[in-house]
SEKE-781349 format. One line per field, with one value per residue: residue in three letters; x, y, z of N, C-alpha, C in turn. Coordinates in nm, 4 decimals. Example, Ala and Ser with C-alpha at 12.3 -4.5 7.8 and 13.67 -1.06 7.14 Angstrom:
2
type	(Ala  Ser)
n_px	(1.3190  1.2850)
n_py	(-0.5690  -0.2250)
n_pz	(0.7800  0.7080)
ca_px	(1.2300  1.3670)
ca_py	(-0.4500  -0.1060)
ca_pz	(0.7800  0.7140)
c_px	(1.3200  1.2900)
c_py	(-0.3300  0.0030)
c_pz	(0.7800  0.7870)
This chain:
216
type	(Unk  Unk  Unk  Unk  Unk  Unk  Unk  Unk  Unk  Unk  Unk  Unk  Unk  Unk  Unk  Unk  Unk  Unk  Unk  Unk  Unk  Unk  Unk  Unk  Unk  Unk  Unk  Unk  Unk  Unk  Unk  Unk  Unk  Unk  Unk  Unk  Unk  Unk  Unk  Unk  Unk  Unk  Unk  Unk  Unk  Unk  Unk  Unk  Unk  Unk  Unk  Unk  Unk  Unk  Unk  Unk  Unk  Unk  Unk  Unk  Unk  Unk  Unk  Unk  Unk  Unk  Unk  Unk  Unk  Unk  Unk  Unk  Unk  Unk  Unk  Unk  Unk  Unk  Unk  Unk  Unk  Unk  Unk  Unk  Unk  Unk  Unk  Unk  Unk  Unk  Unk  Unk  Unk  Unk  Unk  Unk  Unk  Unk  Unk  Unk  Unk  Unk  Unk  Unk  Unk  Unk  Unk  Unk  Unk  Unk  Unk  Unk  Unk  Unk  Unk  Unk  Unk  Unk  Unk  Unk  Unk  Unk  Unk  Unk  Unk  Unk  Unk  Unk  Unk  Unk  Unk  Unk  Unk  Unk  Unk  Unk  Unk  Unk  Unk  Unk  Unk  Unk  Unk  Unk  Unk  Unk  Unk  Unk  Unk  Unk  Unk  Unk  Unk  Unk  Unk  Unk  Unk  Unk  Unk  Unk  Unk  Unk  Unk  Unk  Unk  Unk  Unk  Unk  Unk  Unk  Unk  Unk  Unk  Unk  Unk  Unk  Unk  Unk  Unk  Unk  Unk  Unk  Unk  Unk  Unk  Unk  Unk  Unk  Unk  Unk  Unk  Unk  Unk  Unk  Unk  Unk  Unk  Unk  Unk  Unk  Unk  Unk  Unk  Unk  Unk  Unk  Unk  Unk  Unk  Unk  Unk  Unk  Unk  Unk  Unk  Unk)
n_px	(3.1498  3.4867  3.7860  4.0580  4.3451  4.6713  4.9066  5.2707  5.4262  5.7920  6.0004  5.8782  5.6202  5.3171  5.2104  5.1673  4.9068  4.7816  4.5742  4.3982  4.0141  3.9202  3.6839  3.4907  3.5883  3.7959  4.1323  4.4891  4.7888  5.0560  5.3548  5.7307  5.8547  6.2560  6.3656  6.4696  6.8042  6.7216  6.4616  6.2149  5.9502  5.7522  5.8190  5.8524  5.5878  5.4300  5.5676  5.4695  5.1834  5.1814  5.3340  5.1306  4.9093  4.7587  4.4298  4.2471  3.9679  4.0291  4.0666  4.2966  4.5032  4.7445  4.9818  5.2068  5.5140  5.3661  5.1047  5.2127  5.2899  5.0555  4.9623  5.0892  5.0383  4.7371  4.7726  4.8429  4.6971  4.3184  4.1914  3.9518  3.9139  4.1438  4.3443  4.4921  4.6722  4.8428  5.0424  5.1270  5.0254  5.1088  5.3854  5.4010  5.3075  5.4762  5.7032  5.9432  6.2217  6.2831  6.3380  6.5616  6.7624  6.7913  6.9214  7.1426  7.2221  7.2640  7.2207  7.3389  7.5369  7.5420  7.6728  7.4973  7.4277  7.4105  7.1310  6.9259  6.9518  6.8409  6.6447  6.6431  6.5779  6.2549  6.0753  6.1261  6.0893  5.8314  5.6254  5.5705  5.5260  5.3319  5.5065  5.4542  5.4018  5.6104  5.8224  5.7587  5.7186  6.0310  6.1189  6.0008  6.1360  6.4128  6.3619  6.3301  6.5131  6.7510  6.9072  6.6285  6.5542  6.7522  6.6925  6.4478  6.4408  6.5565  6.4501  6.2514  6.2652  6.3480  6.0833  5.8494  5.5718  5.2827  5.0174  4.6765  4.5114  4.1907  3.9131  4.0583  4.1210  4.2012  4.3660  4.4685  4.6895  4.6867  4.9271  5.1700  5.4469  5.6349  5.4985  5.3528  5.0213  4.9773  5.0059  4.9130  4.6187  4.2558  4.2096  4.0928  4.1484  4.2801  4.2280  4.5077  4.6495  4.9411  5.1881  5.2274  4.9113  4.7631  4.8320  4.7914  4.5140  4.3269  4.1002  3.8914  4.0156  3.9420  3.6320  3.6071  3.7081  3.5603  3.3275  3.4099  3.4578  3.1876  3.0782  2.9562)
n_py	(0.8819  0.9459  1.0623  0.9869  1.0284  0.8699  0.9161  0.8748  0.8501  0.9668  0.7515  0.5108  0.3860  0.3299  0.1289  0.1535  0.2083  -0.0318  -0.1293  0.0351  0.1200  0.2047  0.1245  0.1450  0.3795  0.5888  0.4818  0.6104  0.5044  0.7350  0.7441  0.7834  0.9755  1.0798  1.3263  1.6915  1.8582  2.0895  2.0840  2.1891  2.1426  2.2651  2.2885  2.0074  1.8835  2.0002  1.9095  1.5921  1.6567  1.7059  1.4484  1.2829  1.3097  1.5048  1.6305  1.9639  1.9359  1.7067  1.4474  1.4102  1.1751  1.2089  1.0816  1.1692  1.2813  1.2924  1.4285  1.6909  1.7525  1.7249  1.9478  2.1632  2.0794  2.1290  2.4292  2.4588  2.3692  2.3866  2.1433  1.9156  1.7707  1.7772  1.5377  1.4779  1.2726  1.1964  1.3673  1.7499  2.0778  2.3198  2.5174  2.5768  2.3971  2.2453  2.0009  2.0399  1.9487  2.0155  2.2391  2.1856  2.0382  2.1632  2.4187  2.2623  2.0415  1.7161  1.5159  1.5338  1.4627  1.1757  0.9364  0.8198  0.5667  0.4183  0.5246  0.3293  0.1946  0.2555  0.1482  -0.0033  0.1061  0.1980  0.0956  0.2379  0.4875  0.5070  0.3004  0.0564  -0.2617  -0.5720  -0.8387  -0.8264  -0.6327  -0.4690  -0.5556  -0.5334  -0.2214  -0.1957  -0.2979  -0.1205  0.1130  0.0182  0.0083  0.2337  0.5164  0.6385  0.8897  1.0360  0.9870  1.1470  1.4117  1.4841  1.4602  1.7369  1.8839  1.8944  1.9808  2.2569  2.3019  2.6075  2.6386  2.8367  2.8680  2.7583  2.5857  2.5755  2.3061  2.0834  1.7972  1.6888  1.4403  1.2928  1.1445  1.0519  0.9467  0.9960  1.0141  1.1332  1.3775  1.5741  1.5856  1.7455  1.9992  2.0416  2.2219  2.1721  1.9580  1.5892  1.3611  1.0818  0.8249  0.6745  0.6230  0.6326  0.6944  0.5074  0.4783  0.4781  0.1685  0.0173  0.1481  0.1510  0.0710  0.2735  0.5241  0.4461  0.4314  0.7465  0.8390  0.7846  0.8973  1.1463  1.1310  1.1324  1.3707  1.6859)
n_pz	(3.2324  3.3091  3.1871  3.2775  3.4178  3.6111  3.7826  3.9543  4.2892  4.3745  4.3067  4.2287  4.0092  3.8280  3.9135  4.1958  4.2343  4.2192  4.3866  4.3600  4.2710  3.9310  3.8090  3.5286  3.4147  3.1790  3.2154  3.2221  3.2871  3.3240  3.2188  3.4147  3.1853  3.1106  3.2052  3.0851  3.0894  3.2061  3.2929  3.5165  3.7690  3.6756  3.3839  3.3396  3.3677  3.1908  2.9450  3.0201  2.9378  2.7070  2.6134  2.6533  2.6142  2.7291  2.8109  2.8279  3.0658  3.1593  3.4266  3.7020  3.8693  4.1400  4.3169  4.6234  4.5017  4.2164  4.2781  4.3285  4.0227  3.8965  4.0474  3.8989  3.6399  3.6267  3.6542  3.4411  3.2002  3.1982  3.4196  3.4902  3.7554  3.9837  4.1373  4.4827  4.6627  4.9825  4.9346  4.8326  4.8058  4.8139  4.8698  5.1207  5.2763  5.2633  5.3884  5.7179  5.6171  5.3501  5.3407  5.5018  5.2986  5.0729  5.1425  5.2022  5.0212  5.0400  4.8474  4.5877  4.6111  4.6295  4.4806  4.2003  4.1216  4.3371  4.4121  4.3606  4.5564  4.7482  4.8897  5.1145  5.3231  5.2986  5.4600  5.6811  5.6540  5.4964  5.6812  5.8231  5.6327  5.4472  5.3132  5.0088  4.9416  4.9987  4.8479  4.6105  4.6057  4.6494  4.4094  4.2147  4.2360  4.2158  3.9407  3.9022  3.6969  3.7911  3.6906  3.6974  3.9089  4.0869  3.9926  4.0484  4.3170  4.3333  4.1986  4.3296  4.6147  4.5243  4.4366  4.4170  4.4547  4.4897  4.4385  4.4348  4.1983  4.0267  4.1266  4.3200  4.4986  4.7857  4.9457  5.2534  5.5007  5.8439  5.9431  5.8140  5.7145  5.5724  5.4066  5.5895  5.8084  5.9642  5.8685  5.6278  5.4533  5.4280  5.3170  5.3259  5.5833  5.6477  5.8805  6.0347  5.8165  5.6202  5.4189  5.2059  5.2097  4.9771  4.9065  5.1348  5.2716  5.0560  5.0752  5.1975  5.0331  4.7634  4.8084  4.8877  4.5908  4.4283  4.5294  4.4742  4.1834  4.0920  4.1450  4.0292)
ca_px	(3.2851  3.6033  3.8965  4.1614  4.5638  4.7211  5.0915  5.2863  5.5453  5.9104  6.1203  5.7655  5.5522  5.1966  5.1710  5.0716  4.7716  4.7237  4.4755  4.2750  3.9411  3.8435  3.6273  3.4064  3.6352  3.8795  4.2434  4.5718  4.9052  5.1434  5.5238  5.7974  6.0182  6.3690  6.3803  6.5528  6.8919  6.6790  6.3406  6.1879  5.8365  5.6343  5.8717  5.7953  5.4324  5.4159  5.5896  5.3799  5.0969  5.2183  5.3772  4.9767  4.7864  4.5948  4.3368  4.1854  3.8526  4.0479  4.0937  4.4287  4.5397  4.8991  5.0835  5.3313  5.5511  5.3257  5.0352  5.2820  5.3019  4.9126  4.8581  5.1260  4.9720  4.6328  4.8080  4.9058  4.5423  4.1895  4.1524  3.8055  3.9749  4.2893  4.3032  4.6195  4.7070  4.9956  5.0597  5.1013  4.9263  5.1624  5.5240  5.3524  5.2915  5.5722  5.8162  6.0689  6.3674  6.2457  6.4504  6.7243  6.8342  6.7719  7.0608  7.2590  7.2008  7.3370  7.1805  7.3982  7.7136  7.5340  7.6558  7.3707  7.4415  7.3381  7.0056  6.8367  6.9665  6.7175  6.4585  6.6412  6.5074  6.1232  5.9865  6.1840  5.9919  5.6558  5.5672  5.5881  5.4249  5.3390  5.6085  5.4574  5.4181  5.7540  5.8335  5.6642  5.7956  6.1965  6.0913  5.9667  6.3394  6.5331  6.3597  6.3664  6.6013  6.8831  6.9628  6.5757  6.5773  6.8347  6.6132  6.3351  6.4832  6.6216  6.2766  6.0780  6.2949  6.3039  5.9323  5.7959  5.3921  5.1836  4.9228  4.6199  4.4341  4.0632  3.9021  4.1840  4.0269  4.2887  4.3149  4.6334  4.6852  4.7151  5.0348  5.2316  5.6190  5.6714  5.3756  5.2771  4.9316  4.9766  5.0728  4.8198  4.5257  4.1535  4.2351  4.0366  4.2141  4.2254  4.2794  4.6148  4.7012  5.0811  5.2355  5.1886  4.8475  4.7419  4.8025  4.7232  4.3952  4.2957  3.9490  3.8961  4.0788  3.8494  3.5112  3.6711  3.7722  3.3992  3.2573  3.4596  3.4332  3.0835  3.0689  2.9719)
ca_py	(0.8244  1.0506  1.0112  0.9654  1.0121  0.8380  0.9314  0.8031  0.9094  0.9263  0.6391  0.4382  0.4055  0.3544  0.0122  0.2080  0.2133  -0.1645  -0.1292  0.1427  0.1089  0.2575  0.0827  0.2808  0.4939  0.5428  0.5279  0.5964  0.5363  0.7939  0.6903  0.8875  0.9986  1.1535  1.5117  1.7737  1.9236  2.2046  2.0855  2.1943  2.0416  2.3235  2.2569  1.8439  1.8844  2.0278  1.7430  1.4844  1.6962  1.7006  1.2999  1.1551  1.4042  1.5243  1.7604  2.0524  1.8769  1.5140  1.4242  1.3817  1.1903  1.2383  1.0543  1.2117  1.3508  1.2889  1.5772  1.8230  1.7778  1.7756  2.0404  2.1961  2.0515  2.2594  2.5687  2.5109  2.3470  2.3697  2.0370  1.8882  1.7262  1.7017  1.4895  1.4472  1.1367  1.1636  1.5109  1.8865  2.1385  2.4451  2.5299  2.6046  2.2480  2.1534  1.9778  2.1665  1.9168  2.0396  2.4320  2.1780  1.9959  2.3160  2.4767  2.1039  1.9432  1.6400  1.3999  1.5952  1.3909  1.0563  0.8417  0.7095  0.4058  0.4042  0.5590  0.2203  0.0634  0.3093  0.0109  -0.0430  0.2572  0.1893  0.0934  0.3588  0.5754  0.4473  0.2167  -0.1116  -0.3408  -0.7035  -0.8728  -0.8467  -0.4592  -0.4107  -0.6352  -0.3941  -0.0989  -0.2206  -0.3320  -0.0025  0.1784  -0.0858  0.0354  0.3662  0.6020  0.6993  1.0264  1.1028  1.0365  1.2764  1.5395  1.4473  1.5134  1.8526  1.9516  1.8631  2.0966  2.3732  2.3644  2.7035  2.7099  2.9136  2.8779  2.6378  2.5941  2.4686  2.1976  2.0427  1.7451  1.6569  1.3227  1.2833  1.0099  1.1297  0.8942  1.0191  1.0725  1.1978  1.4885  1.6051  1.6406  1.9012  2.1544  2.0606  2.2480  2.1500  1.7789  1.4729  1.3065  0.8883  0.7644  0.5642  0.6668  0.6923  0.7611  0.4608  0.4625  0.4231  0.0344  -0.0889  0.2278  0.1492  0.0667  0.4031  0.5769  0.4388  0.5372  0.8959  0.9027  0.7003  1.0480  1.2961  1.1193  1.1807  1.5124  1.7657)
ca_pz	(3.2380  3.3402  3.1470  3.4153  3.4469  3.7002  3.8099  4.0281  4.3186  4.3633  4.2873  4.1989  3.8807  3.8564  4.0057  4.3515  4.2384  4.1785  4.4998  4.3429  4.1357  3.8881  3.7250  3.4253  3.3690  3.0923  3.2967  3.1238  3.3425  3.3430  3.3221  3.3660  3.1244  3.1603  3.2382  3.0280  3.2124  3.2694  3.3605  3.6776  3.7924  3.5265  3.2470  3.2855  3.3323  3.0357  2.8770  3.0200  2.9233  2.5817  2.5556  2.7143  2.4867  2.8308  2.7367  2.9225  3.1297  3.1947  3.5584  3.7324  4.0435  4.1846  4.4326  4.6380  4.3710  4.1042  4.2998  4.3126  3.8931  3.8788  4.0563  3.7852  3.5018  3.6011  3.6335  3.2585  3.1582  3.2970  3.4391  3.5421  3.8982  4.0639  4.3444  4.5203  4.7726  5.0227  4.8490  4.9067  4.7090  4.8018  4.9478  5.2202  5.3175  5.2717  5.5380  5.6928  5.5839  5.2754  5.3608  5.5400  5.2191  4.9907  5.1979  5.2373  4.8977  5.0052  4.7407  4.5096  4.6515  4.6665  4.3199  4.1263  4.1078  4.4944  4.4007  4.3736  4.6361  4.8945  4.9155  5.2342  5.3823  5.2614  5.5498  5.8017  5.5991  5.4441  5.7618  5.7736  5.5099  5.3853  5.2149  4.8909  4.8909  5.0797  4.7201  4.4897  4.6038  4.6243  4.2837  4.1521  4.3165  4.1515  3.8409  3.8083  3.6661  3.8958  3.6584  3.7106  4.0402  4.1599  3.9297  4.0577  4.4430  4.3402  4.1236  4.4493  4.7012  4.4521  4.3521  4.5286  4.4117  4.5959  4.3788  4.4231  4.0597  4.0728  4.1031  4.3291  4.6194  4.8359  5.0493  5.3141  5.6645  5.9246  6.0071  5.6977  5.8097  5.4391  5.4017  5.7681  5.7596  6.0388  5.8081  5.5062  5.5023  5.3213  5.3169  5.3954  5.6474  5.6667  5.9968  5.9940  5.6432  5.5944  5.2803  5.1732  5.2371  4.8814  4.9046  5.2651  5.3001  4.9784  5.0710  5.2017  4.9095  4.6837  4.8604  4.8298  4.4659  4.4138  4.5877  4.4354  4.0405  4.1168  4.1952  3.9373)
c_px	(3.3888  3.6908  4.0460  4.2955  4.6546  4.8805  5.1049  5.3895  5.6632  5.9439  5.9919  5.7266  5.4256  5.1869  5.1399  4.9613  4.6714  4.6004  4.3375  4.1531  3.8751  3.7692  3.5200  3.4536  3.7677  4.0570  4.3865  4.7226  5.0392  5.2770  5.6477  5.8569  6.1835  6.3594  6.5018  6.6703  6.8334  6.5675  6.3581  6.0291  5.7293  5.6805  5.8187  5.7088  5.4355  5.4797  5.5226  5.2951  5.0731  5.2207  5.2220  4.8958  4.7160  4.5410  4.2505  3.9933  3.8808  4.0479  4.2598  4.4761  4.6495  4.8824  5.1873  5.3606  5.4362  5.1858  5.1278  5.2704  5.1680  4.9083  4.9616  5.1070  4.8376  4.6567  4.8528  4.7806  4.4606  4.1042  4.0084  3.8306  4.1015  4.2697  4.4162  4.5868  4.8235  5.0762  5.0810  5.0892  5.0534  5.3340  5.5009  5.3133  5.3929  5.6414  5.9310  6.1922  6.3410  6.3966  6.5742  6.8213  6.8632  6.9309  7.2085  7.2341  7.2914  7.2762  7.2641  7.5201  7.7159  7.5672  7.5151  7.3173  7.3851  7.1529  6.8957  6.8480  6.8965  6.6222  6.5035  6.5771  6.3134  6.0328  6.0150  6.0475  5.8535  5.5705  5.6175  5.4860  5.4430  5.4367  5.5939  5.4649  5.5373  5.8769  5.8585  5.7575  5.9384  6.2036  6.0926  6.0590  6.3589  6.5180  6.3415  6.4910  6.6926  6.8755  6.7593  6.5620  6.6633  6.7460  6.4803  6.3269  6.4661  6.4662  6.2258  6.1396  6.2748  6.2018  5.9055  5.6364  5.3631  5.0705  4.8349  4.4928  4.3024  4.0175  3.9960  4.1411  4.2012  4.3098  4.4464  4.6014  4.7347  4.8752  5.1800  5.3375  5.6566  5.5905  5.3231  5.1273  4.8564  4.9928  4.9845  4.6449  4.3678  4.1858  4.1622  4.1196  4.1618  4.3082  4.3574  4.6927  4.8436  5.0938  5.2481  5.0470  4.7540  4.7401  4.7120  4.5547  4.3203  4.1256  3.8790  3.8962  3.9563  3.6556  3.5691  3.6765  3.5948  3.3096  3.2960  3.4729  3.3228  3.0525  3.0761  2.9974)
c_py	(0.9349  0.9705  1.0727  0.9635  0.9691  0.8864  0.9119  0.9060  0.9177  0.8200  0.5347  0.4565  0.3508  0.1728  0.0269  0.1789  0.0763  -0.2259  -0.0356  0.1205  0.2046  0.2500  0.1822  0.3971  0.4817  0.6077  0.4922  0.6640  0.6244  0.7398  0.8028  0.9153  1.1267  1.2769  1.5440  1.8383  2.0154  2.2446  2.1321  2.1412  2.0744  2.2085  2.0854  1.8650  1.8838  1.9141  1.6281  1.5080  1.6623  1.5475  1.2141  1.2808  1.4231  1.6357  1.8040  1.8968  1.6954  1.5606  1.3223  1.3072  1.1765  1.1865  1.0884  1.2932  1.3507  1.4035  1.6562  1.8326  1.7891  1.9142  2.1617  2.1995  2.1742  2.3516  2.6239  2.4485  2.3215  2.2083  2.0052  1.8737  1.7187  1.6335  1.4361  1.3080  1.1689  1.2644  1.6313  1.9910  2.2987  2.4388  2.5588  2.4873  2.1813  2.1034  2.0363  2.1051  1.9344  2.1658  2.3609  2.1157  2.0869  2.3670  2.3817  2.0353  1.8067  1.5221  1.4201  1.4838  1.2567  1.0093  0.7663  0.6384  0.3678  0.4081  0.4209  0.1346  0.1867  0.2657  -0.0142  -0.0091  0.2606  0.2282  0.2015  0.4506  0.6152  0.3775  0.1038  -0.1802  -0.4685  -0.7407  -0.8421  -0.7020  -0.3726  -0.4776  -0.5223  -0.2613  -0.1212  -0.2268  -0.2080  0.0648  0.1269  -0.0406  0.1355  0.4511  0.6571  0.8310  1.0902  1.0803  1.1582  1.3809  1.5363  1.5049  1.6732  1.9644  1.9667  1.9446  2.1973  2.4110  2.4933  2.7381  2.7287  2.9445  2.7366  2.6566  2.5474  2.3780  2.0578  1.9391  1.6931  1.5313  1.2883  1.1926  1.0842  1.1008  0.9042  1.0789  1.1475  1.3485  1.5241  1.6659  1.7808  2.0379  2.1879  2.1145  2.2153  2.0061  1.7078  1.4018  1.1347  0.8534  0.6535  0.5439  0.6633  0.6891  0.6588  0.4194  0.4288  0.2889  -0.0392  0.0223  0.2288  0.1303  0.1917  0.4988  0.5585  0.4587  0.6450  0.9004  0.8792  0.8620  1.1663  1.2621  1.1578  1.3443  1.5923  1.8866)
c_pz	(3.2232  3.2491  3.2520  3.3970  3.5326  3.6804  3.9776  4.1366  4.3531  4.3557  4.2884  4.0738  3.9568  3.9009  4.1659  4.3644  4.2020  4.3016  4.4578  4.2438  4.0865  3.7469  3.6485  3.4052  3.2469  3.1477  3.2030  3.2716  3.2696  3.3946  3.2791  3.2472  3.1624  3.1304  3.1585  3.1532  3.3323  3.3493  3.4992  3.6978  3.6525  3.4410  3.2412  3.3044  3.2252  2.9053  2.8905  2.9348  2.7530  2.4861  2.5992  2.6691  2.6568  2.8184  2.8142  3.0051  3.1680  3.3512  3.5814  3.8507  4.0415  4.2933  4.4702  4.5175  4.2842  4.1450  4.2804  4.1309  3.8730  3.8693  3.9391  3.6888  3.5297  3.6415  3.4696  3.1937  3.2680  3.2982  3.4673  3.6832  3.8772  4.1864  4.3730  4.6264  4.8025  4.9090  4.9366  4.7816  4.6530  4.8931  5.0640  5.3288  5.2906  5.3701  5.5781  5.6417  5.4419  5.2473  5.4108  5.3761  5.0947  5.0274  5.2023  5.1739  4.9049  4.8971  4.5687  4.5290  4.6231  4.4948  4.2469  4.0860  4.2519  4.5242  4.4810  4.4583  4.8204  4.9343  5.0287  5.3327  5.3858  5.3738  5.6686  5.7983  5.5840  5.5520  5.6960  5.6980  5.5070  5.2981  5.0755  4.8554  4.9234  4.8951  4.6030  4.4942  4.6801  4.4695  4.1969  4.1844  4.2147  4.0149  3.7965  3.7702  3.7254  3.8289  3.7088  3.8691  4.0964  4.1175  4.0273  4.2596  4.4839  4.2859  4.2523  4.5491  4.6549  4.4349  4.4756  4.5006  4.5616  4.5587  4.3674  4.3164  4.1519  4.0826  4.1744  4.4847  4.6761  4.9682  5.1237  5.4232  5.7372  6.0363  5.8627  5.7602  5.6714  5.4349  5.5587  5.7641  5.8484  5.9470  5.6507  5.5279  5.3748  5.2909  5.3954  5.4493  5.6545  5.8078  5.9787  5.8766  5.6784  5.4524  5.1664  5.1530  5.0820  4.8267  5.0051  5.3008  5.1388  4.9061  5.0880  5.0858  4.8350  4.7177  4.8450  4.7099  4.4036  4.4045  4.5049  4.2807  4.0377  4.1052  4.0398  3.9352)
């Protein structure tokens, strides 16, 4: 039995993973908390790391945002697994409107009171979905943090790793408008995956994590 960390990604909490099993194992959701002025992706790792006691040899999975802080966390402890979803490991994978908003910070301008009202946008984005998960995640917006959102924007252009720790399995779709999986390299690819793919590929997903908890 793994002892497991789930986190979640942008403007979501760990109810993503209300598709995922993992049964026999001992799983402990990860929720945010509000970032220091100064944090940047390290500096909160290390706070999670700290506020969910996670201790060198646990296992980590990250969604979206929440890989990029993994694979942060095991650059600051020696994890057992990371396994990202709808992730990117390095700056190197990253997307290029990544370098356009870097240079053109407009999320800087937007009020934050607006934040939560980007559930309109979901599906532009994520694909289209079932009412109830198009639900879910307006739901999970509506409830996060506007001040960490914006951080959370500005953290995720800024991050520059170029460093991939060990131990690190990586699973991406190949219809992901968020993560391009053109540009990620060493990844299991899911046919039809988008970036949501953690709810509606969820059968999938879990054969994979099944395989790679396994694995010694």
């Amino acid at each position: 039995m793994s002892k497991i960390f789930l986190i979640a990604g942008l403007g979501a909490d760990t109810r993503v993973y209300n598709n995922i099993d993992l049964h026999g194992h001992e799983v402990t959701p990860v929720d945010w908390i509000l970032p220091h002025k100064h944090d940047n992706l390290t500096t909160y790792a290390q706070r999670l790391i700290v506020q969910y006691h996670i201790t060198p040899n646990s296992v980590v999975i990250g969604n979206s945002l929440g890989g990029m802080i993994a694979i942060e966390m095991a650059k600051l402890i020696p994890l057992k697994k990371v396994i990202l979803i709808s992730s990117i490991k390095t700056i190197s994978e990253a997307p290029r409107y990544f370098s356009f908003f870097r240079k053109l910070p407009i999320y800087k301008i937007v009020p934050k009171k607006l934040y939560s009202s980007f559930g309109v946008f979901i599906e532009f984005f994520f694909g289209e979905m079932n009412k109830a998960d198009l639900w879910l995640f307006k739901d999970m917006l509506k409830k996060c943090s506007p001040v960490f959102l914006r951080w959370a924007m500005e953290a995720s252009l800024l991050w520059k790793n170029e460093t991939i720790p060990p131990n690190v399995y990586h699973i991406a779709g190949d219809k992901d408008l968020i993560f391009s999986n053109k540009k990620i390299k060493n990844a299991t690819i899911i046919k039809g995956g988008t970036h949501i793919m953690v709810f509606d590929k969820a059968k999938e997903i879990n054969k994979l994590l099944k395989k790679i908890l396994k694995e010694k």
